[in-house]
Chimera marker file (.cmm) of the C-alpha trace (Angstrom):
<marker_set name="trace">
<marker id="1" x="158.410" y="82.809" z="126.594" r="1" g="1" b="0" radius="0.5"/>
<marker id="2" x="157.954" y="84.207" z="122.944" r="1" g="1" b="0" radius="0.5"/>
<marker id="3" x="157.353" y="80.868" z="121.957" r="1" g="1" b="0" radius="0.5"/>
<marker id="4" x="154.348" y="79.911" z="124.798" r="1" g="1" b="0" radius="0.5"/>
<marker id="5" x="153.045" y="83.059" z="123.630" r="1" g="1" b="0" radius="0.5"/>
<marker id="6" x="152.790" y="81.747" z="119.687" r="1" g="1" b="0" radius="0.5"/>
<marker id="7" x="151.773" y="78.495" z="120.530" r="1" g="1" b="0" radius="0.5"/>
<marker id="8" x="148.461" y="80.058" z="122.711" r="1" g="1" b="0" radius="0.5"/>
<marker id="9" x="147.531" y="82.299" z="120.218" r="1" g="1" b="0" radius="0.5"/>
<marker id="10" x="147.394" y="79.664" z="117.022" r="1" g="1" b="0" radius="0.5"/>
<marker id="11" x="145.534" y="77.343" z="120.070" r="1" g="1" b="0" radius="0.5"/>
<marker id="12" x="143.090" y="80.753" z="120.687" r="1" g="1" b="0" radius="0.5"/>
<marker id="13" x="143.008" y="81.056" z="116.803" r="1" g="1" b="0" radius="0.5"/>
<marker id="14" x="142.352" y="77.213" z="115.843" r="1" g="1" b="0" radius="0.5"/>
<marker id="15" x="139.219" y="77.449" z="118.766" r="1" g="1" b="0" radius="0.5"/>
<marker id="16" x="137.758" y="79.910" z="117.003" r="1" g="1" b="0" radius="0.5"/>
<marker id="17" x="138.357" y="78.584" z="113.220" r="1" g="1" b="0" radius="0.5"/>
<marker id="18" x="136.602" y="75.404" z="114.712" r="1" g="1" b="0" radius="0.5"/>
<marker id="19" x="134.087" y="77.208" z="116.573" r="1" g="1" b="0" radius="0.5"/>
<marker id="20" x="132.759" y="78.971" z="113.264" r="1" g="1" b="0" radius="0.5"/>
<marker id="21" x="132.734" y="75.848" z="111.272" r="1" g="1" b="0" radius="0.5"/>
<marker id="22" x="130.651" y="73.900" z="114.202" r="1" g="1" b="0" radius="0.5"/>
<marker id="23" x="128.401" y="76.811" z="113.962" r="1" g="1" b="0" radius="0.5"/>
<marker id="24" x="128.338" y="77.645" z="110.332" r="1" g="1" b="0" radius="0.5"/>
<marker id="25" x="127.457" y="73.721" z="110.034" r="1" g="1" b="0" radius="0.5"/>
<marker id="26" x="124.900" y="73.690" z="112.393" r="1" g="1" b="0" radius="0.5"/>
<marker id="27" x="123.026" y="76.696" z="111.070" r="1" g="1" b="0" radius="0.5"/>
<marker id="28" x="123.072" y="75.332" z="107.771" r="1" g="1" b="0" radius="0.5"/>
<marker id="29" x="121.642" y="71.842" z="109.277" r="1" g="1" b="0" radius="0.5"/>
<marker id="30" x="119.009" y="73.777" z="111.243" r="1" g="1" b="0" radius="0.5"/>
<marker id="31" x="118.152" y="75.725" z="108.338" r="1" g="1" b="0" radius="0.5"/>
<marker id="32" x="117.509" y="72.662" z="106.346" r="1" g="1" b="0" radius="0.5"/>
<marker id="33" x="115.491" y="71.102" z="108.621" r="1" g="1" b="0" radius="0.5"/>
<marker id="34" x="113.393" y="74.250" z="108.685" r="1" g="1" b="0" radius="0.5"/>
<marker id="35" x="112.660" y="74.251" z="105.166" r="1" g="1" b="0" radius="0.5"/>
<marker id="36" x="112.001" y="71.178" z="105.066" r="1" g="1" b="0" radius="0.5"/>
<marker id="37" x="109.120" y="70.980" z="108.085" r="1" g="1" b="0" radius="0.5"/>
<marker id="38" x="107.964" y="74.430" z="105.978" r="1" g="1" b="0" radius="0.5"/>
<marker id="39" x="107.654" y="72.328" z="102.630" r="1" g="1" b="0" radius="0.5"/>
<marker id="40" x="105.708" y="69.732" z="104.303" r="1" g="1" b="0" radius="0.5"/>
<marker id="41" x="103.669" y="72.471" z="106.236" r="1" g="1" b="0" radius="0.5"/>
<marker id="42" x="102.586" y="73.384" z="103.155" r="1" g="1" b="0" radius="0.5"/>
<marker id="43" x="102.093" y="70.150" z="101.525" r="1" g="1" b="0" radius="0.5"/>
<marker id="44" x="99.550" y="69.179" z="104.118" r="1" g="1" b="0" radius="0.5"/>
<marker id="45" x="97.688" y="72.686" z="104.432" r="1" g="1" b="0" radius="0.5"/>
<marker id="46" x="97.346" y="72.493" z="100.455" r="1" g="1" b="0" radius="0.5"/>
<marker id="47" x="95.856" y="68.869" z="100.344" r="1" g="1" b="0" radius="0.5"/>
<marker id="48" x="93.429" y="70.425" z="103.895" r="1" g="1" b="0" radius="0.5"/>
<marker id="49" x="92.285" y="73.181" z="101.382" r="1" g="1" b="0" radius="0.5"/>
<marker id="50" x="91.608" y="70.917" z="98.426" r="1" g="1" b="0" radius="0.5"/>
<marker id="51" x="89.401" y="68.482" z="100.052" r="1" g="1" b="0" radius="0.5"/>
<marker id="52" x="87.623" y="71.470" z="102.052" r="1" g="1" b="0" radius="0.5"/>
<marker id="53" x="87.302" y="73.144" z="98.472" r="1" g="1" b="0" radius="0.5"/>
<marker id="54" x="85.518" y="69.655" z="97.669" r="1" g="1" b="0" radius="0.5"/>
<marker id="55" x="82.871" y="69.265" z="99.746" r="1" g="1" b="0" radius="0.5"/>
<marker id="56" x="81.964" y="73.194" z="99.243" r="1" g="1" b="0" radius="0.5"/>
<marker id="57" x="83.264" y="74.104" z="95.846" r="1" g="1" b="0" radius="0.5"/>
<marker id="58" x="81.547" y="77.379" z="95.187" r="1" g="1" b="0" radius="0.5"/>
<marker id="59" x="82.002" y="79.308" z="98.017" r="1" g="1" b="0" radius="0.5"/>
<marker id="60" x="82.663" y="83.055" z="96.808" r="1" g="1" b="0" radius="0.5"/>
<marker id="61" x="80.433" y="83.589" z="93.475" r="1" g="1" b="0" radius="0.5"/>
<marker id="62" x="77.840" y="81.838" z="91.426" r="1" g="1" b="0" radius="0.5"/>
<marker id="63" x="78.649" y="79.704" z="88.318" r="1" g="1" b="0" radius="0.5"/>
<marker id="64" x="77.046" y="80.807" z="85.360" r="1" g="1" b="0" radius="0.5"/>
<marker id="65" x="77.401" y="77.492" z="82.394" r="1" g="1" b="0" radius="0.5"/>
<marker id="66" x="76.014" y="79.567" z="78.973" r="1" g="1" b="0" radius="0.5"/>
<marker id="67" x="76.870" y="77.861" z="76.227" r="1" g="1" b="0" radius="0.5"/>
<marker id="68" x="78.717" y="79.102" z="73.118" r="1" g="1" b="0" radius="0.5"/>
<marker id="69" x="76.339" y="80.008" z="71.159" r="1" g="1" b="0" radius="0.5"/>
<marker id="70" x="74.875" y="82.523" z="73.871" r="1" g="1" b="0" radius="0.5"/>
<marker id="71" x="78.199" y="84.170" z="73.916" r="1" g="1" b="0" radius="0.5"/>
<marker id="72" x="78.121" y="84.968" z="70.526" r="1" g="1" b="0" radius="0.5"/>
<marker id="73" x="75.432" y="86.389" z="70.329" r="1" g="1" b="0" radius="0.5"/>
<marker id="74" x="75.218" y="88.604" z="73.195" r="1" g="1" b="0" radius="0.5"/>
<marker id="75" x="78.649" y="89.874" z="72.104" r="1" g="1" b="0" radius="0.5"/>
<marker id="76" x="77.245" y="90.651" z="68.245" r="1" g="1" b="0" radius="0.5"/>
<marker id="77" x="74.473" y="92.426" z="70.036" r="1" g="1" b="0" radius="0.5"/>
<marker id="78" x="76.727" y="94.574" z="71.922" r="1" g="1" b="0" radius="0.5"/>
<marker id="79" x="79.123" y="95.678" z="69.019" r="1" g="1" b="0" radius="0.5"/>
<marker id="80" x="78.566" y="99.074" z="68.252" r="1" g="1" b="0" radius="0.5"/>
<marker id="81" x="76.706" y="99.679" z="64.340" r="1" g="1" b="0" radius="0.5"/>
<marker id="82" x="79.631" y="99.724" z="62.064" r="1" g="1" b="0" radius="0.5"/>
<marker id="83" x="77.759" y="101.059" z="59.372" r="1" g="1" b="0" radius="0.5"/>
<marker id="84" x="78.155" y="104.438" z="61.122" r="1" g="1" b="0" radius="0.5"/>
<link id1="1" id2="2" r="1" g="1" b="0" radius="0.2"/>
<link id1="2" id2="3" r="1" g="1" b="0" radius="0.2"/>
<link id1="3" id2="4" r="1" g="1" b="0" radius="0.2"/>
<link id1="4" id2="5" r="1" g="1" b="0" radius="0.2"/>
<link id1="5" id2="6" r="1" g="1" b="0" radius="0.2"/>
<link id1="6" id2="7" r="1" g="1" b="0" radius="0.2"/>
<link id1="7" id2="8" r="1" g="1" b="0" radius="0.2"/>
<link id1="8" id2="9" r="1" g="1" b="0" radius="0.2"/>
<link id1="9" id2="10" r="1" g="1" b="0" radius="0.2"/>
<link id1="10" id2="11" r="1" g="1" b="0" radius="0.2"/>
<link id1="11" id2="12" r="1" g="1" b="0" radius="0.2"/>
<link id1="12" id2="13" r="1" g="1" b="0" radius="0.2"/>
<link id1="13" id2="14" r="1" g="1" b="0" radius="0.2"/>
<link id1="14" id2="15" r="1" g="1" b="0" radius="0.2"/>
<link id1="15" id2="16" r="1" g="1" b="0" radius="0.2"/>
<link id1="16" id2="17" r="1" g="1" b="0" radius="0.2"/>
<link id1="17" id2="18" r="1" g="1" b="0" radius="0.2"/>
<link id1="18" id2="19" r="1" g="1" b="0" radius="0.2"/>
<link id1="19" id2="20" r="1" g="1" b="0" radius="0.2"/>
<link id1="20" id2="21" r="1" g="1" b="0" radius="0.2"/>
<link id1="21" id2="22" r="1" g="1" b="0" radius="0.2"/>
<link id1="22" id2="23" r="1" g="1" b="0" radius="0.2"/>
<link id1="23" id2="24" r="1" g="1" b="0" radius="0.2"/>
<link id1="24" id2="25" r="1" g="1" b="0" radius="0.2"/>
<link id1="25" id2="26" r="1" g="1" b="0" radius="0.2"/>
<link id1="26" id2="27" r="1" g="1" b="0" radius="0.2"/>
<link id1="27" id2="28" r="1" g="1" b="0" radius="0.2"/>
<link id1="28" id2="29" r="1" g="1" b="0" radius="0.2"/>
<link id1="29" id2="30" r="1" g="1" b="0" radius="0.2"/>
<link id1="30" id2="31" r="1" g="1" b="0" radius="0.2"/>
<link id1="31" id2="32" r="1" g="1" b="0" radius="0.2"/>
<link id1="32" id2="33" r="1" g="1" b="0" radius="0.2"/>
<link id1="33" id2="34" r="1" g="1" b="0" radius="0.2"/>
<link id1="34" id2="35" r="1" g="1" b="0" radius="0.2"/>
<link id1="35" id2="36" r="1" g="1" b="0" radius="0.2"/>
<link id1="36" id2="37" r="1" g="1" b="0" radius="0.2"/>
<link id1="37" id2="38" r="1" g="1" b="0" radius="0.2"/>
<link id1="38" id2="39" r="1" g="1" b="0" radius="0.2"/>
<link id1="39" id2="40" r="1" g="1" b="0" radius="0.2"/>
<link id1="40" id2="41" r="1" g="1" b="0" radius="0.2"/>
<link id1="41" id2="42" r="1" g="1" b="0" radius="0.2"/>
<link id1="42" id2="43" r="1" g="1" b="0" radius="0.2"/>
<link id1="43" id2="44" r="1" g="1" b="0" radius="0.2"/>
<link id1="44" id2="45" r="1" g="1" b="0" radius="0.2"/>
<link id1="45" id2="46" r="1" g="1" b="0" radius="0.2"/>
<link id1="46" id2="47" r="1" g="1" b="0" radius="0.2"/>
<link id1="47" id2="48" r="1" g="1" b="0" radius="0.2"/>
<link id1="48" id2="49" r="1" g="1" b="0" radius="0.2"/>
<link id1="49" id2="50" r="1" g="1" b="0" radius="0.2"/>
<link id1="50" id2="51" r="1" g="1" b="0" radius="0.2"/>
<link id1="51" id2="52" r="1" g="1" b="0" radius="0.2"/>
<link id1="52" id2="53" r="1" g="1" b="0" radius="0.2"/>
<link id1="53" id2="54" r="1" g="1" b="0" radius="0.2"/>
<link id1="54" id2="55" r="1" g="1" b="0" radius="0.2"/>
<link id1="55" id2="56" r="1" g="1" b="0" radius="0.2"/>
<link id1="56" id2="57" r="1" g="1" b="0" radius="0.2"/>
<link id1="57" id2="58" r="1" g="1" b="0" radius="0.2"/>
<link id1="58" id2="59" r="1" g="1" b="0" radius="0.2"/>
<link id1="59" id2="60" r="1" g="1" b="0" radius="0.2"/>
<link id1="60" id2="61" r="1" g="1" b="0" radius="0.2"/>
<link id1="61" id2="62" r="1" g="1" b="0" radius="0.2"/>
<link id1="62" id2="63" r="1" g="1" b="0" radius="0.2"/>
<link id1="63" id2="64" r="1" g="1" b="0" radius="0.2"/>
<link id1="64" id2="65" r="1" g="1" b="0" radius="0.2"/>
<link id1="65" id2="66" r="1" g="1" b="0" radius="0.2"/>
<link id1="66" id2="67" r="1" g="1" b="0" radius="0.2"/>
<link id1="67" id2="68" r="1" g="1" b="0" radius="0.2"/>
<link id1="68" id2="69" r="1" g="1" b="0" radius="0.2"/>
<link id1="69" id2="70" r="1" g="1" b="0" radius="0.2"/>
<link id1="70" id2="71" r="1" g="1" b="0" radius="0.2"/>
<link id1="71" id2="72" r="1" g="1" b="0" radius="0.2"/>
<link id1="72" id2="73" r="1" g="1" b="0" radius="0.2"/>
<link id1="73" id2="74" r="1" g="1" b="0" radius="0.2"/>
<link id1="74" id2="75" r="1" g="1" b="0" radius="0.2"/>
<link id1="75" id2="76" r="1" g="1" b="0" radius="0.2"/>
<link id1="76" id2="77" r="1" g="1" b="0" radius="0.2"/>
<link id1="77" id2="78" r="1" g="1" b="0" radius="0.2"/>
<link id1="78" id2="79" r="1" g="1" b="0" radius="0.2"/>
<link id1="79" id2="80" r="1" g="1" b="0" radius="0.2"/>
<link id1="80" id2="81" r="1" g="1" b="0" radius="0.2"/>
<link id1="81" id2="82" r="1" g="1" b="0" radius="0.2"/>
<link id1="82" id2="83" r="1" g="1" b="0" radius="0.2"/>
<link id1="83" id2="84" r="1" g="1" b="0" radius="0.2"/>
</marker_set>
């Protein structure tokens, strides 16, 4: 009897080893696949956004185009007098 007793509980044991493996393998799989359908989510939404950003490229502020020169000098106009 002691030794149906062993022989069931490495069978019970070996179930459940196998059991976790299955389903550590099959999370791992399902994760994968996840990740990858996210990547590619993203791939597509970022190429939707670039050609809407195309056709309508300044949507949230003006573009100002000054050239260098203008810079310069409405910066040396706006230093404080250093002879003070």
């Amino acid at each position: 009897m002691q030794i149906l007793y062993t022989v069931i509980w490495s069978l019970v044991l070996l179930v459940i080893i196998v059991t976790a493996v299955i389903f550590s393998f099959g999370f791992i799989l399902i994760a994968a696949a996840a990740g990858s359908l996210f990547g590619i989510y993203r791939y597509y939404l970022r190429r939707r956004r670039s050609s809407e950003l195309r056709t309508r490229p300044y949507t949230y502020g003006e573009v100002i185009d000054l050239q260098a020169e203008v810079i310069r000098e409405t910066i040396e106009a706006r230093k404080p007098d250093e002879r003070k």
